[in-house]
Short mmCIF file of the C-alpha atoms (twelve columns), coordinates in Angstrom:
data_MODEL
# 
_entry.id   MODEL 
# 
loop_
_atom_site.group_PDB 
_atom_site.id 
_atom_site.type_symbol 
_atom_site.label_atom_id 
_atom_site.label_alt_id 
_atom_site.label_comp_id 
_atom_site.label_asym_id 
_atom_site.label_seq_id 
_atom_site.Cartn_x 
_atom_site.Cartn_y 
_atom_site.Cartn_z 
_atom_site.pdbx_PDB_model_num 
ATOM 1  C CA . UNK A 1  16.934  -9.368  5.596   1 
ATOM 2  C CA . UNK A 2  17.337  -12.688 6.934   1 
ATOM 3  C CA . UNK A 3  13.874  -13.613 6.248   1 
ATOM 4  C CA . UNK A 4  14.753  -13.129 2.633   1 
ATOM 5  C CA . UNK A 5  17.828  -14.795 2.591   1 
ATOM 6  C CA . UNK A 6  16.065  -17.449 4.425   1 
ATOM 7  C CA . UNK A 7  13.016  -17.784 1.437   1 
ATOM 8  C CA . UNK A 8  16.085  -18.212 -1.208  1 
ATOM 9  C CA . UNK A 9  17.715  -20.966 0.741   1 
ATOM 10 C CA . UNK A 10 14.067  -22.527 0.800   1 
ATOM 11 C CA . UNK A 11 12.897  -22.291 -3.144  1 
ATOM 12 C CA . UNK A 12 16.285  -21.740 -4.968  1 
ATOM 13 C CA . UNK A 13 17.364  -19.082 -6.942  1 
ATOM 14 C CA . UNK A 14 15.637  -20.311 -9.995  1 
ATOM 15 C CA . UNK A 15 12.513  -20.012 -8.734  1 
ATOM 16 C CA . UNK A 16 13.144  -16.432 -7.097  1 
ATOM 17 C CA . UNK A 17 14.319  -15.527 -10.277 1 
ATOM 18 C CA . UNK A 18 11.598  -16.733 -12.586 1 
ATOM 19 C CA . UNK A 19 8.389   -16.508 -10.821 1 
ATOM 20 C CA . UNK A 20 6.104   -13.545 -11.136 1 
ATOM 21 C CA . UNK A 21 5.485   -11.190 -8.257  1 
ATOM 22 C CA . UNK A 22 2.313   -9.144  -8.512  1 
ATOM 23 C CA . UNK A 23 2.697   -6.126  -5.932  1 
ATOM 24 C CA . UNK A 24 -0.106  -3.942  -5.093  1 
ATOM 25 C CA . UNK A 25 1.034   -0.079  -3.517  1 
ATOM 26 C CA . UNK A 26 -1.096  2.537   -1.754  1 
ATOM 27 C CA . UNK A 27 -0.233  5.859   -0.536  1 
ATOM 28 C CA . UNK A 28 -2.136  8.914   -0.159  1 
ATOM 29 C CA . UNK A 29 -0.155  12.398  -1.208  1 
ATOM 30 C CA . UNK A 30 -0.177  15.185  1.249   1 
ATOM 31 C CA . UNK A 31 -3.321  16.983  -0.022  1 
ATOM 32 C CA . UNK A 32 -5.148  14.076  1.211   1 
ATOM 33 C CA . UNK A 33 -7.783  13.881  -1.107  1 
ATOM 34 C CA . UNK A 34 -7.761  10.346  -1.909  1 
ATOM 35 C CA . UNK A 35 -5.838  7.102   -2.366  1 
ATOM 36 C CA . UNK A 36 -4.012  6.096   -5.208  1 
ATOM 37 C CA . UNK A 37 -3.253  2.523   -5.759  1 
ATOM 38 C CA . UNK A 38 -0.772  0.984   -8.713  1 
ATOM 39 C CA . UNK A 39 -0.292  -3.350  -8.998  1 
ATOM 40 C CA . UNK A 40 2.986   -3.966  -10.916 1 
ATOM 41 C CA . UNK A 41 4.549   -7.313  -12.088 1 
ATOM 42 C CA . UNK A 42 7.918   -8.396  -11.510 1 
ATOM 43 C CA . UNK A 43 10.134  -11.067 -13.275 1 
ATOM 44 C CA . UNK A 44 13.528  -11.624 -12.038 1 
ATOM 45 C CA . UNK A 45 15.090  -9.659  -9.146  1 
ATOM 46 C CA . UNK A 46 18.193  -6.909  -8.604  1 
ATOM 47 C CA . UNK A 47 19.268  -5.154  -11.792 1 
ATOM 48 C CA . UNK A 48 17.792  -7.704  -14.465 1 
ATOM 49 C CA . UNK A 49 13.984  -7.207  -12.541 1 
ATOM 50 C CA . UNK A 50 11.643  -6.516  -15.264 1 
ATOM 51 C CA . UNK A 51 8.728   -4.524  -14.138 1 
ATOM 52 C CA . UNK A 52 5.199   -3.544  -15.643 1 
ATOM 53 C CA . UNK A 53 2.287   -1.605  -14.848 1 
ATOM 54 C CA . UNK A 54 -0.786  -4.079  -14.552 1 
ATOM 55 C CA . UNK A 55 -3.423  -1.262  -13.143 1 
ATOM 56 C CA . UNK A 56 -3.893  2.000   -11.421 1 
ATOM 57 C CA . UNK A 57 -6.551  3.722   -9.480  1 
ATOM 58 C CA . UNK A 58 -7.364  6.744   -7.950  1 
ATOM 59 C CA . UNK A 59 -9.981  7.157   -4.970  1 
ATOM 60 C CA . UNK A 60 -11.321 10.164  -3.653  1 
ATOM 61 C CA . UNK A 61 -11.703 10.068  0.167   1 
ATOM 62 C CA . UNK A 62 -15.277 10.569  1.209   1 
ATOM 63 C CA . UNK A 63 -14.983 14.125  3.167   1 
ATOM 64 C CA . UNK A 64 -15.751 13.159  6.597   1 
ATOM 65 C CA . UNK A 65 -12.829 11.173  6.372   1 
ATOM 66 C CA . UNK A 66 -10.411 13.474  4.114   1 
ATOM 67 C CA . UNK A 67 -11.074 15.738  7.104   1 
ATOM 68 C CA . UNK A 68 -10.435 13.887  9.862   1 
ATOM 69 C CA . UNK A 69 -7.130  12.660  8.263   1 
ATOM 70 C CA . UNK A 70 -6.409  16.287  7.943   1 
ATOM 71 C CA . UNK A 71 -6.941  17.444  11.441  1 
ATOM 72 C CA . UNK A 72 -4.847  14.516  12.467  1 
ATOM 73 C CA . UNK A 73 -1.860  15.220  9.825   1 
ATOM 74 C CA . UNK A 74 -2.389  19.130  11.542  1 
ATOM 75 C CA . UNK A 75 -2.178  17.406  15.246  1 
ATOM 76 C CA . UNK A 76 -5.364  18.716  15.813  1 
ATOM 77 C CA . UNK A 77 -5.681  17.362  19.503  1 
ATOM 78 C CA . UNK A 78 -8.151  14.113  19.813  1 
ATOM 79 C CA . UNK A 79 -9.013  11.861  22.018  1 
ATOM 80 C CA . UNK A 80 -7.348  7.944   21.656  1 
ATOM 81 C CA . UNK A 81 -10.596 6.742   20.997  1 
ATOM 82 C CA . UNK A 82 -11.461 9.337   17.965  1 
ATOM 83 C CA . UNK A 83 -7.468  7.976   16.591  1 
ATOM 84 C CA . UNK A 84 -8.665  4.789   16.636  1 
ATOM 85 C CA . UNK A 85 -11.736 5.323   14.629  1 
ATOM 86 C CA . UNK A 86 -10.101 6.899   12.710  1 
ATOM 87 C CA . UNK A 87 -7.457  4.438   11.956  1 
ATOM 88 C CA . UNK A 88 -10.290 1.433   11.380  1 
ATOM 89 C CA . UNK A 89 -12.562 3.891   9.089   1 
ATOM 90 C CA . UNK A 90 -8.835  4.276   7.182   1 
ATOM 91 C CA . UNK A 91 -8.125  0.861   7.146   1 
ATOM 92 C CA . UNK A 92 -11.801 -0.328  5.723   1 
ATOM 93 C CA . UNK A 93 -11.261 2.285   2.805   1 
ATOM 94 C CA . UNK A 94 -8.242  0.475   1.727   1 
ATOM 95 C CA . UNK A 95 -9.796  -2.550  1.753   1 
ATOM 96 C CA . UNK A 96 -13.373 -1.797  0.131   1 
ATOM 97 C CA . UNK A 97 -11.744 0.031   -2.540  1 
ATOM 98 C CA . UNK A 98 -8.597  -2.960  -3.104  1 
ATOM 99 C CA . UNK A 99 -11.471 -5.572  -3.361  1 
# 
């Protein structure tokens, strides 16, 4: 929280307060089939934020990697190496499909 504090010292309120955020989310739902991925725009901040919907997009997970997501979500025993695949072949779906 400091950080924060720390960026409103540095710019001012008026600036917080005025400038326009764009915020892109992921998440993938427990059925892991795919990501979904919504960028919003914010004006203001705390209760007089003003938020809208810019885009959305779903993406369906190719199925070698929908199912090694699921056997690690199951704890499907695997070897660090075959984590850390996994993790970079998870990572470089995020970013080909939030290019």
């Amino acid at each position: 929280m400091t950080a924060v504090n720390d960026l409103r010292n540095d710019v001012g309120d008026d600036v917080v307060q005025d400038e326009e955020r764009l915020v892109l989310g992921t998440m993938t739902g427990t059925s892991i089939d795919g990501l979904d991925a919504a960028l919003i725009s914010v004006h203001g901040r705390g209760l007089a934020a003003r938020v809208a919907l810019v885009a959305h997009e779903a993406f369906s997970f190719p199925a070698p990697l929908a199912n090694a997501l699921r056997a690690a979500a199951e704890q499907i025993p695997m070897t660090s190496g075959a984590f850390a695949t996994l993790q970079r072949d998870f990572g470089v779906f995020h970013a080909e499909c939030l290019q």
